[in-house]
FITI-865518 format. One record per atom (N, C-alpha, C, O): x, y, z negated; residue number from 1. Coordinates in steps of 0.001 Angstrom, whole numbers, plus 500000, padded with zeros to 6 digits. Example, Ala and Ser with C-alpha at 12.3 -4.5 7.8 and 13.67 -1.06 7.14 Angstrom:
// FITI-865518
(pt (513190; 494310; 492200); 1)
(pt (512300; 495500; 492200); 1)
(pt (513200; 496700; 492200); 1)
(pt (514236; 496681; 491535); 1)
(pt (512850; 497750; 492920); 2)
(pt (513670; 498940; 492860); 2)
(pt (512900; 500030; 492130); 2)
(pt (513409; 501138; 491961); 2)
***
This chain:
// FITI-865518
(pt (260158; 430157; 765244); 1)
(pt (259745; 431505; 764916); 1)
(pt (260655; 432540; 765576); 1)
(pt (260295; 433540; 766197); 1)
(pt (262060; 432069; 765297); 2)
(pt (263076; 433109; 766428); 2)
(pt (262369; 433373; 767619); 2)
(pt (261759; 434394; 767938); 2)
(pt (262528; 432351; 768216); 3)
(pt (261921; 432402; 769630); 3)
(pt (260981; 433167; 770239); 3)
(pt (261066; 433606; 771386); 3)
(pt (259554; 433429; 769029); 4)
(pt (258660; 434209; 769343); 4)
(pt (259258; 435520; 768989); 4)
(pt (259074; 436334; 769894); 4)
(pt (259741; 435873; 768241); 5)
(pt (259982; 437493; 767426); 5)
(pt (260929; 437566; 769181); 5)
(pt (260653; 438510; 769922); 5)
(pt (261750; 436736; 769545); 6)
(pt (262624; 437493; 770545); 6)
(pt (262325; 438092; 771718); 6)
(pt (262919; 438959; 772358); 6)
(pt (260459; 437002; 772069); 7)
(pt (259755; 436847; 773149); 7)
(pt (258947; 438355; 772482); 7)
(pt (258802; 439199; 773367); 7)
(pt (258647; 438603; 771694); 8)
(pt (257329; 439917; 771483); 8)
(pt (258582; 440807; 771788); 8)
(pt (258489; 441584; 772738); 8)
(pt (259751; 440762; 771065); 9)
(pt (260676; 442376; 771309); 9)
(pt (261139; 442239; 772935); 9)
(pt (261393; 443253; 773586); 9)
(pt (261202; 441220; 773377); 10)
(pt (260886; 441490; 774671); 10)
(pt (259928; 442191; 775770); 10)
(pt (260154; 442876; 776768); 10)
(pt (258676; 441681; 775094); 11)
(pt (257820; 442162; 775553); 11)
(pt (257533; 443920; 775662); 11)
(pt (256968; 444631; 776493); 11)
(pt (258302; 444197; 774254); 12)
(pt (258102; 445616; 773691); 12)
(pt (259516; 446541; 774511); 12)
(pt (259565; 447668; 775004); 12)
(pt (260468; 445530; 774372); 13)
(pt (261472; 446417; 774977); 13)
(pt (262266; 446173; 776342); 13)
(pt (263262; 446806; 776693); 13)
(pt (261556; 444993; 777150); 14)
(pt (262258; 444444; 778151); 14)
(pt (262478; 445388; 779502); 14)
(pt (262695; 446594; 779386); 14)
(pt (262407; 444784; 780687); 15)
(pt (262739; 445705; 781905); 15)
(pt (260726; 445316; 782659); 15)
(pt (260511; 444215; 783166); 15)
(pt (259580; 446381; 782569); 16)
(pt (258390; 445852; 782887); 16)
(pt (258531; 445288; 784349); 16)
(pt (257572; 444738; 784892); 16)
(pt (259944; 445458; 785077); 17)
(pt (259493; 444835; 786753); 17)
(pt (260137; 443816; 786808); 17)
(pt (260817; 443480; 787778); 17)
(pt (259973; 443042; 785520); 18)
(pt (260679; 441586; 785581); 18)
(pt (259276; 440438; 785404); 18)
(pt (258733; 440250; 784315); 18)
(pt (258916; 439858; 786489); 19)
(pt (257767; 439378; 786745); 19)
(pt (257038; 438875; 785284); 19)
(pt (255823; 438976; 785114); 19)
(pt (257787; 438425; 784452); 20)
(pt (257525; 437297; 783216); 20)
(pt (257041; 438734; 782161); 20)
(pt (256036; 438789; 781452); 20)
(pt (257957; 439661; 782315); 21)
(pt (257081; 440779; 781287); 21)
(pt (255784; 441136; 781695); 21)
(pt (254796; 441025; 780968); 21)
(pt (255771; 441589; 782914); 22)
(pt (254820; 442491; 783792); 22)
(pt (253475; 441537; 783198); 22)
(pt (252411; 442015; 782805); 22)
(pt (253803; 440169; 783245); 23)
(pt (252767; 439151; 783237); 23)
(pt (252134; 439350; 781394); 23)
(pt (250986; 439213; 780970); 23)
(pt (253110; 439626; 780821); 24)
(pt (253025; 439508; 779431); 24)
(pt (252877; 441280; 779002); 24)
(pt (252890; 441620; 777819); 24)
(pt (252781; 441997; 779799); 25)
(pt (251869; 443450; 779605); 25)
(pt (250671; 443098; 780049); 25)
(pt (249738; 443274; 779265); 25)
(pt (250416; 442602; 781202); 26)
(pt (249196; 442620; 781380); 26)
(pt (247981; 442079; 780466); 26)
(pt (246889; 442588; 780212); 26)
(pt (248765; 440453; 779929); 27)
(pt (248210; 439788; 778714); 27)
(pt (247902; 441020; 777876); 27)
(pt (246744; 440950; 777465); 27)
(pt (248558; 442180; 777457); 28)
(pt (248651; 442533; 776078); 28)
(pt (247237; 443529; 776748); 28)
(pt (246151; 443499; 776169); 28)
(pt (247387; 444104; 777610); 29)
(pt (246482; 444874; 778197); 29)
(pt (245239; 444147; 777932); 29)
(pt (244492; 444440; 776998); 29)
(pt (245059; 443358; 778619); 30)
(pt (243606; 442710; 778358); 30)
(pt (243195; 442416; 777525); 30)
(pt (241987; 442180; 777509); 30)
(pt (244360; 442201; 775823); 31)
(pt (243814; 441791; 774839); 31)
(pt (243118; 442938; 773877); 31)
(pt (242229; 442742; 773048); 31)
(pt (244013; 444683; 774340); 32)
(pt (243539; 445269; 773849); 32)
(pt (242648; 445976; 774537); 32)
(pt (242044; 446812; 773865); 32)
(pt (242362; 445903; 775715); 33)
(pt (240307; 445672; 776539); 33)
(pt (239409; 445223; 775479); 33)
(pt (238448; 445928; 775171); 33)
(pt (239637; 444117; 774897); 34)
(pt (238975; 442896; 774903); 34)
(pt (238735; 443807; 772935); 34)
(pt (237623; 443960; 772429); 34)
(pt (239743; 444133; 772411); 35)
(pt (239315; 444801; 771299); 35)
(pt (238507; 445809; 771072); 35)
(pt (237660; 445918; 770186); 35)
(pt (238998; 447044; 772472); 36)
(pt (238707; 448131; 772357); 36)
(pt (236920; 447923; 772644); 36)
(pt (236136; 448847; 772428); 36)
(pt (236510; 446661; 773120); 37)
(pt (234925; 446735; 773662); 37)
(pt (234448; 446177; 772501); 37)
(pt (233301; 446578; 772305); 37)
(pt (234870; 445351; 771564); 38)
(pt (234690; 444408; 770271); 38)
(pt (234417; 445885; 769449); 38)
(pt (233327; 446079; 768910); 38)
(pt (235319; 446731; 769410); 39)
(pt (234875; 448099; 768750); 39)
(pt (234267; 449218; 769261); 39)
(pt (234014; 450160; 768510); 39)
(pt (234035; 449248; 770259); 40)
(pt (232815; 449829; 770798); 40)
(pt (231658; 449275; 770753); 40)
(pt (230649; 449854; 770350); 40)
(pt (231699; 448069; 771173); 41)
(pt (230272; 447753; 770940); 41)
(pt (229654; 447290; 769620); 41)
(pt (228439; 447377; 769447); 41)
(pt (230283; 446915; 768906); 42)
(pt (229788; 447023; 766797); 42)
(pt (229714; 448183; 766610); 42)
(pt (229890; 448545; 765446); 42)
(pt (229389; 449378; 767792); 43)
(pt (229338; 450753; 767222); 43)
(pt (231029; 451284; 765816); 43)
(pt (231019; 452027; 764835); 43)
(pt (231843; 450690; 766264); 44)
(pt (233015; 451199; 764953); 44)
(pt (233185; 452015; 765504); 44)
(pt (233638; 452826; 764697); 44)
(pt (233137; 452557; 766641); 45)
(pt (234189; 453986; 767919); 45)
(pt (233445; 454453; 769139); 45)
(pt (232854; 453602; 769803); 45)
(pt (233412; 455728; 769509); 46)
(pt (233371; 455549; 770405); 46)
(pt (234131; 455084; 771496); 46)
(pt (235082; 454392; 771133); 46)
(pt (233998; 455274; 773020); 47)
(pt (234971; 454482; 774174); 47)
(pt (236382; 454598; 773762); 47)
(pt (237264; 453844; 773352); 47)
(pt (236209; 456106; 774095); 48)
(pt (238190; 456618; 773977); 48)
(pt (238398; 456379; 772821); 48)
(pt (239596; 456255; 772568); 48)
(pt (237620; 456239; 771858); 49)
(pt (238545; 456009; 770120); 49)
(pt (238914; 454690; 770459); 49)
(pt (240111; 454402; 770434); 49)
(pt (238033; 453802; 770787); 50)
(pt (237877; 452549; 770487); 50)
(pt (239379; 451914; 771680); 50)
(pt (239915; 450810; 771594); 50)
(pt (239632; 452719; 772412); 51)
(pt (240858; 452453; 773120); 51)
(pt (241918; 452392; 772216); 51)
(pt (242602; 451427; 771875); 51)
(pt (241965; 453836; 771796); 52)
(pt (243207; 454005; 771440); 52)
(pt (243421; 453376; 770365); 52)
(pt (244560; 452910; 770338); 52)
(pt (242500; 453056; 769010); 53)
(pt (242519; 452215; 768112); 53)
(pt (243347; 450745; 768596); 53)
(pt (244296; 450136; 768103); 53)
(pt (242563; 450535; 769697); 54)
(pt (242962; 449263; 770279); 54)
(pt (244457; 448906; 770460); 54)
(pt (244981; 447816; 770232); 54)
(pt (245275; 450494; 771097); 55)
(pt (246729; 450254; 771008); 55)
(pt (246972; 450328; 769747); 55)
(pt (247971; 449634; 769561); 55)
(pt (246524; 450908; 768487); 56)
(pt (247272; 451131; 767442); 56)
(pt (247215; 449187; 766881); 56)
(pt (248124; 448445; 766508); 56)
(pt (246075; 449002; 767021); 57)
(pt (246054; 447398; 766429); 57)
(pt (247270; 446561; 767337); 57)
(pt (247992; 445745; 766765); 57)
(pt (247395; 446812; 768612); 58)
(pt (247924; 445992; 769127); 58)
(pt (249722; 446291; 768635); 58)
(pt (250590; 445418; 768647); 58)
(pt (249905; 447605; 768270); 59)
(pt (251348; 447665; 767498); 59)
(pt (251718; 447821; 766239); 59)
(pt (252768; 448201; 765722); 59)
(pt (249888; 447195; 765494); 60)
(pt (250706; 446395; 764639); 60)
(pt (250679; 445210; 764528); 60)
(pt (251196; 444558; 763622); 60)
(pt (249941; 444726; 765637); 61)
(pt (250686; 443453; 765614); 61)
(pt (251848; 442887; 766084); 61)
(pt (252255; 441779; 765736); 61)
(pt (252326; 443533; 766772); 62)
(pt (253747; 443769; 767122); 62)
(pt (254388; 443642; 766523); 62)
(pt (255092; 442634; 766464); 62)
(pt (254454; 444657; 765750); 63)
(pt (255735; 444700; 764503); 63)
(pt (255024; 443624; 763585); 63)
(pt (255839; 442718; 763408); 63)
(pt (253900; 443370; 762964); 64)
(pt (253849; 442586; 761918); 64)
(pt (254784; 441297; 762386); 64)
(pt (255571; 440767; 761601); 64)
(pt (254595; 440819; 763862); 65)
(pt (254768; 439497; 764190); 65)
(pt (256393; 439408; 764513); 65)
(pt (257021; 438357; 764637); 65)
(pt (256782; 440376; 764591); 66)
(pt (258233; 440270; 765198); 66)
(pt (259298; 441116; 764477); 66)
(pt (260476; 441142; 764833); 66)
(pt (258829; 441762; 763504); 67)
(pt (259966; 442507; 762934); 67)
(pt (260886; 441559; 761710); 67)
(pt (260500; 440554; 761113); 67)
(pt (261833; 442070; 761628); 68)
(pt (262998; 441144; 760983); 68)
(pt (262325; 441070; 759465); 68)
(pt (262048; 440054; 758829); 68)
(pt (262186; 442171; 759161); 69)
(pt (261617; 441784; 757265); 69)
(pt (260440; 441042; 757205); 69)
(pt (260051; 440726; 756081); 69)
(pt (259701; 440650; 758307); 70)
(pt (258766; 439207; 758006); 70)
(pt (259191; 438153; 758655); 70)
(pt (258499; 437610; 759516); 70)
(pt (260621; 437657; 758248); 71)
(pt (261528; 436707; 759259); 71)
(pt (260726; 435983; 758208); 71)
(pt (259906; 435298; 758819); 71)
(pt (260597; 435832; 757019); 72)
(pt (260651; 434893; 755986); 72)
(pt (259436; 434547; 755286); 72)
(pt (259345; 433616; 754485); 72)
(pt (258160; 435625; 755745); 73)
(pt (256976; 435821; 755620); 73)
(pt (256135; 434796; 756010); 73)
(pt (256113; 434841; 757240); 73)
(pt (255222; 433628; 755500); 74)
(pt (254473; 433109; 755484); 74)
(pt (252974; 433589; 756625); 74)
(pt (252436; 434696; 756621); 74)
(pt (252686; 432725; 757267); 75)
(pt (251803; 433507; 758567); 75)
(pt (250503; 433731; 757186); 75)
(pt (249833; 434656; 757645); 75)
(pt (250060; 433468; 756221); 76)
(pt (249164; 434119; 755643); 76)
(pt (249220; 435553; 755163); 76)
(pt (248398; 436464; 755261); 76)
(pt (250336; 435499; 754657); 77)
(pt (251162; 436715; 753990); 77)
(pt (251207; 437716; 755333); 77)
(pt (250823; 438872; 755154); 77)
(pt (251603; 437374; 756502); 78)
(pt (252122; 438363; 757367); 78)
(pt (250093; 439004; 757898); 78)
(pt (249742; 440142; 758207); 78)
(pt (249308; 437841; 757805); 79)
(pt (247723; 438055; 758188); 79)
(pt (247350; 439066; 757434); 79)
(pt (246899; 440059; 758003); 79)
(pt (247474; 439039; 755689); 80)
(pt (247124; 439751; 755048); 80)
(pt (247900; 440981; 755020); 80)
(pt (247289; 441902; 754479); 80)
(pt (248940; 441241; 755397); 81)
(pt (249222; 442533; 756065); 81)
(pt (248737; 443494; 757283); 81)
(pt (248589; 444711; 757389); 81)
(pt (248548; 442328; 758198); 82)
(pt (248154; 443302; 759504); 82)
(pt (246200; 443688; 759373); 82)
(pt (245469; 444423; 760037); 82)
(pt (245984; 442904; 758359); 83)
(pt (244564; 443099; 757952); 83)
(pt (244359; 444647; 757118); 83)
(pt (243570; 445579; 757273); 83)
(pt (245463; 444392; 756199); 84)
(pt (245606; 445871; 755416); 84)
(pt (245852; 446752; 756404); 84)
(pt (244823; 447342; 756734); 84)
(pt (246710; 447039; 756942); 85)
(pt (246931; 447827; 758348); 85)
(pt (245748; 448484; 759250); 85)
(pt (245469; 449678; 759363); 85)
(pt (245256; 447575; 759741); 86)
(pt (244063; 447443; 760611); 86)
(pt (243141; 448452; 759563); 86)
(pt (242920; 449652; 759729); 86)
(pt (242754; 447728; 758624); 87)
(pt (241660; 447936; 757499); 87)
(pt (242064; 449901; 757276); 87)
(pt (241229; 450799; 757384); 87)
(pt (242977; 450011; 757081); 88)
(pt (242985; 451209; 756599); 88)
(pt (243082; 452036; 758148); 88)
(pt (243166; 453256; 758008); 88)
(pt (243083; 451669; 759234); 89)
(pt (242953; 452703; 759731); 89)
(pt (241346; 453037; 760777); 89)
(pt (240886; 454076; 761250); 89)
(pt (240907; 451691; 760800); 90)
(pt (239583; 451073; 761324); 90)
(pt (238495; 452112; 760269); 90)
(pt (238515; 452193; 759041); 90)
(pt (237210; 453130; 761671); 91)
(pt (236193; 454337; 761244); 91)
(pt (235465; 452492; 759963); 91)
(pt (235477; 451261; 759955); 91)
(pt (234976; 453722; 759159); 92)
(pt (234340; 452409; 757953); 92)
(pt (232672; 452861; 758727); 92)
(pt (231644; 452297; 758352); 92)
***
């Protein structure tokens, strides 16, 4: 679990022209593509909402997954957080 929390704050705070990040922005990029069209097209957003929503989900998963006060957090426990998260800020 270290390993990953060290690899995401990397990701979040590393140097981006270090080939292994650059590679692991781009991942994050495409994953929040890949949301922002999942919420555009269920009609939840329009385009540009449905973007920017997309970064907000993608930092919290960030922090849900890598911050120190869920060192000890159970991956259900940490799910049912980033769900609350999501949930409250996701158009109903």
């Amino acid at each position: 679990m270290d390993n990953g929390r060290t690899y995401l704050r990397e990701m979040v705070f590393g140097d981006p022209a270090e080939p292994r990040h650059r590679e692991a922005l781009e991942i994050t990029a495409r994953t929040e593509a890949a949301i922002a069209d999942v919420l555009h097209n269920k009609g939840r957003a329009g385009q540009a909402d449905a973007e920017t929503l997309a970064r907000v989900v993608s930092a919290v998963l960030f922090l849900a997954m890598a911050a120190g006060p869920n060192a000890t957090a159970s991956t259900d426990e940490i799910l049912r957080d980033v769900r609350a998260q999501i949930g409250a800020i996701l158009p109903r």
